[in-house]
N, C-alpha and C positions, 0 to 999 in steps of 0.2 A: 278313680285313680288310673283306671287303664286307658281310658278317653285322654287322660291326661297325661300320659306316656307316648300314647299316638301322636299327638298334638305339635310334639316335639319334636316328631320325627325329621328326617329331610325333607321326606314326599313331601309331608305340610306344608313345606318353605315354597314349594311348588316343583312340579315337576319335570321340567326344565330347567332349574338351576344347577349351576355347573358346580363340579366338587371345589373345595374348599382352597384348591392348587391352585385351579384355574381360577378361581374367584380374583386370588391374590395377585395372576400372574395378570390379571387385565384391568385390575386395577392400578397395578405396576403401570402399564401400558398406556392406559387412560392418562393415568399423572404425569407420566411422558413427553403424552401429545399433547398437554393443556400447557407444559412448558414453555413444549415447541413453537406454539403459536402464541404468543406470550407478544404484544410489540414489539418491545426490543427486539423481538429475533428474526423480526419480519421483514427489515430491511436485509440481511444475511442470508437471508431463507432466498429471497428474490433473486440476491446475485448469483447462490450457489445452483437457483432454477435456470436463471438465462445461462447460466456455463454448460447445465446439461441438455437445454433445449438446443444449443450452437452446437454443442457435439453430435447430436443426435440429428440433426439438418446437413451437419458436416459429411458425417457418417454415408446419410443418405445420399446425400450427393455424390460423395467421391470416395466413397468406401473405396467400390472395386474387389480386386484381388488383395491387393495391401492392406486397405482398412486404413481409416482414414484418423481416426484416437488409437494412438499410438505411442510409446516410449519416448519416438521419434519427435512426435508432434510436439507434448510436454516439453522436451528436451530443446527445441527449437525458439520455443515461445520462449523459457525462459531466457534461450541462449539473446536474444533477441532484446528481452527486454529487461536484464538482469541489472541496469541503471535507473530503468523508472520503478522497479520495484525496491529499491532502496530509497528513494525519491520521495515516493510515496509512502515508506512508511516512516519517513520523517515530516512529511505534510499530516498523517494522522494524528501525531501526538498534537501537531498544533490547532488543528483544528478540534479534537478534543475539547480543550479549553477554549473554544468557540473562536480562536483566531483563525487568522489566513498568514502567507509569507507568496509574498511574489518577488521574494529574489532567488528561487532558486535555481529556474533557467540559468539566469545572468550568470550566475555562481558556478554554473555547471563549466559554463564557456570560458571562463576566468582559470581555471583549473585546469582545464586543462592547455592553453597558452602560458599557464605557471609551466608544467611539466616542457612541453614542450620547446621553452623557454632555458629553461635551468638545464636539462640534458645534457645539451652541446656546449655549455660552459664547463663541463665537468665535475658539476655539483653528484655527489653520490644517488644513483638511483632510491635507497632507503630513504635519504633525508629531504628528497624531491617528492616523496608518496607523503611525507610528515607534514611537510610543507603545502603539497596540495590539500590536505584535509584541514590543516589549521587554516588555510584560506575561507574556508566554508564556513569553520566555528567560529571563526572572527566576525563573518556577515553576520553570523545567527547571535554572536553576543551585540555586535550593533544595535539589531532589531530588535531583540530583547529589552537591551539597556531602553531604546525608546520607549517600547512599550510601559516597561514595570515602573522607571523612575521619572519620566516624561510623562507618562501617560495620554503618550499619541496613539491612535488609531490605527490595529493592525495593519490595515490596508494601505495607509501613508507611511508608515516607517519601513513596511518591505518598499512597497515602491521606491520609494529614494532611499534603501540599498540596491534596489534593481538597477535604477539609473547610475550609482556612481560602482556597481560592477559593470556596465555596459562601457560606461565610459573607462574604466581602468582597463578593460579589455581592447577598446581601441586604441589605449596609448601603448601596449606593449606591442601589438601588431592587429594592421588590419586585413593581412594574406593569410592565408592556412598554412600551418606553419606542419610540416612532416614530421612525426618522431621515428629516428630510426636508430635510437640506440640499441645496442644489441641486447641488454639485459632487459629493458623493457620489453622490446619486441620477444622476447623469450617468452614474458610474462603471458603477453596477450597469448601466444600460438601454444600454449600449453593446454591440455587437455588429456581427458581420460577416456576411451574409446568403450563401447557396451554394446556388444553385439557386432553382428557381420552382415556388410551387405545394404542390402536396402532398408534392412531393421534396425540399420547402426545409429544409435545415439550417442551421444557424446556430454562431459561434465566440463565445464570448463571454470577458470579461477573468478570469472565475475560469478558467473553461478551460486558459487560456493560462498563467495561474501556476500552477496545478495539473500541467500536463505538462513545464513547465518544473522545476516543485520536483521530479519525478521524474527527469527524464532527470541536473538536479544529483547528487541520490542515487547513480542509477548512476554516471557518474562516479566519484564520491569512494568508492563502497562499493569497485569493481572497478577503477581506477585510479589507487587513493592509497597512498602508508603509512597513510592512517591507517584508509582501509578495511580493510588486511590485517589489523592492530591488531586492529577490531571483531569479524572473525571470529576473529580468534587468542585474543580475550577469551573468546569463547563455546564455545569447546573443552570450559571446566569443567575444567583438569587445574588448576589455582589458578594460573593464570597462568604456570605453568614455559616454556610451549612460546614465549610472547610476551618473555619474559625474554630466552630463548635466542636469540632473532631481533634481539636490541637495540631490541624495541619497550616504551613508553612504558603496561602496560595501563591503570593508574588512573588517570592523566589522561584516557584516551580515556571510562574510562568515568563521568566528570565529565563530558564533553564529547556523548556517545550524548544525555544529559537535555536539555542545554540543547539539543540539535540537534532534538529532541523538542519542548520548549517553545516552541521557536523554530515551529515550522510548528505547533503550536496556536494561536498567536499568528494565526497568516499562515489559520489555519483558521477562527478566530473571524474577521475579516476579510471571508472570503468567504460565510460563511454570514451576516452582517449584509450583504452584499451579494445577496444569496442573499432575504433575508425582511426588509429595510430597517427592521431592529428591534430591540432589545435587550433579553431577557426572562433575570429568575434564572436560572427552570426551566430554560432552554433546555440541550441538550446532556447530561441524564440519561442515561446507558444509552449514551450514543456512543463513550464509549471501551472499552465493549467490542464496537460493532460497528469501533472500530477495528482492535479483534485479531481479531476473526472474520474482518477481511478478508487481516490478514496472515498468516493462518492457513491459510487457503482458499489465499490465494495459494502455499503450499508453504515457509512460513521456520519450522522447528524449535522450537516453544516453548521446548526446552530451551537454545535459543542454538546457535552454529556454524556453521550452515545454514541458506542459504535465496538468494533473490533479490528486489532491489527489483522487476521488472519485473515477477515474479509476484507482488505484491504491487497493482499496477497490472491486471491479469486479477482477483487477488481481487474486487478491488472493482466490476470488471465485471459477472463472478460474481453479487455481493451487490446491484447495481441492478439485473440480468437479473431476478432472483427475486420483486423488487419487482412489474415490470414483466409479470409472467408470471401472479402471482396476481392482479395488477389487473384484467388481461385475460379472466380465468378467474371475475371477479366474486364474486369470495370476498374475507370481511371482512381486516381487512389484520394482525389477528395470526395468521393462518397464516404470515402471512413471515418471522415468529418461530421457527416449527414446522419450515419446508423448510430454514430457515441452520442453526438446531439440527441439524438430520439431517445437511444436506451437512457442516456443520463438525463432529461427530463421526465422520463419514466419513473425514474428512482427519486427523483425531488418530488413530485406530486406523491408518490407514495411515502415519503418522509414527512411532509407537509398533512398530510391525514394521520399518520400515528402520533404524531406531536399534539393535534386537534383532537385526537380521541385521551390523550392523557391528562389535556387540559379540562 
């Protein structure tokens, strides 16, 4: 009996084994890190890496006295790019469900020659911001309606609304048209100051609907039906699994476009707030720096995966690089060259997790 009392002891367990705290707390810790590296989280994990390798090359570089990650810097990026990150996080929901939308350049440009347009007639500034955004959800129910009750090919029914917002863009003007009304110009030059000096950052109102149209995304992506919807659409099995669930697919995915359109709208907006102007050209090539950034951010081209918030890194991501080669004084199509790299960086690694689930 007392051989059998020993037996039981801890020493037994061996003597090295940690107390019963620690046992818990690292297997806590263990369950953790088996999450963490779980697929899904690996395209996230990647973008949130290359953000802190850029800062830390930034750092290094050009730290200095100042330091080079900063309130500042944050505060600039976003100032900067407070259009394509709403942009962008209206190309994630659609690509979620494994489409694409390439009208939302065009749409950006339209919108804002709406604004600029309507101003000097006297149309009320409020109902010239309503009207620029319904511009946007209009394209997005267009391309929707194609897609859900046509059943054309994401890629052809943006297209030909990209061409007939290019061409409606050249029929209202093809000069750059100034805005200089006083209540908008108000808008754009508002801003909230933080700090003094060379540490001074600043909030400004694209800003603030830019993290707001974000934090909404989350939300709705991860705490709605209709967000599960979205990914249940992008599964690709033809919709069986969203069937099975009593979800709604073709309506939601009528609904991805106009959610799409809708913050192109709210995109053109801000980038007329952004450049107090309304030019055709304008917004060329943006909607596929919209997908490079939802890309980068870790959301699945092929649809079912991904997250808005890494979509919100992408686009950190994609003004870091700006910011990097500027510094490096090199001409500014290299910034072409380093998103091309990083972003085929992130498709090969996309293209292997999709092969290891299969």
């Amino acid at each position: 009996m007392a051989t059998t009392t020993r037996s039981a002891t801890p020493a037994s367990r061996g003597a090295g084994a940690p107390p019963d705290g620690r046992t818990g707390a690292l297997a806590r810790a263990g369950a953790a890190l088996s999450r963490a590296v779980q697929p899904r989280y690996l395209p996230v994990a990647g973008t949130l890496l290359t953000l802190v390798i850029m800062l830390a090359v930034g750092e290094s570089r050009y730290g200095g006295e100042r330091g080079f990650v900063s309130a500042r810097l944050f505060s600039n990026l976003l100032l900067d790019n407070s259009y394509l990150l709403v942009l962008a996080v209206g190309m994630t929901f659609v690509i979620l469900t494994g489409g694409i939308d390439l009208s939302v350049g065009a749409v950006v440009a339209l919108v804002g020659l709406v604004v600029a347009t309507l101003l000097p007639l006297g149309v009320p500034l409020p109902v010239v911001l309503v009207v620029g955004v319904l511009v946007g959800s209009t394209s997005g129910l267009l391309v929707g309606t194609l897609v859900h009750h046509f059943s054309i090919q994401p890629f052809i029914a943006s297209l030909a609304a990209m061409f007939l917002a290019r061409g409606l863009c050249n029929v209202v003007s093809v000069q750059s048209l100034a805005i200089k009304d006083e209540g908008f110009a108000a808008l754009a030059s508002w801003s909230l100051k933080l700090g003094e000096g060379r540490n001074m950052s600043k909030i400004n109102l694209s800003m603030i609907v830019a993290v707001l149209v974000l934090l909404a995304a989350y939300a709705v992506l991860h705490h709605t039906r209709f967000g599960r919807t979205v990914y249940g659409v992008g599964v690709g099995d033809g919709g069986n699994a969203v069937q099975l669930m009593g979800l709604k697919g073709g309506r939601t995915v009528l609904w991805v476009y106009v959610i799409s359109g809708t913050c192109a709208g709210v995109a053109g907006i801000l980038f007329a707030l952004y450049t107090k102007s309304g030019f055709n050209l304008t917004g060329i090539g943006m909607e596929l720096d919209a997908i490079a950034a939802v890309v980068i951010g870790g959301t699945i081209l092929t649809g079912g995966g991904g997250y808005v918030l890494g979509t919100g890194a992408g686009v950190l991501v994609y003004g870091l690089i700006q910011v990097l080669i500027a510094r490096e004084g090199l001409d500014s199509w290299w910034t072409r060259v380093f998103i091309g790299v990083v972003l085929l960086a992130f498709v090969v690694l996309q293209r292997v997790i999709t092969l290891r689930r299969r």
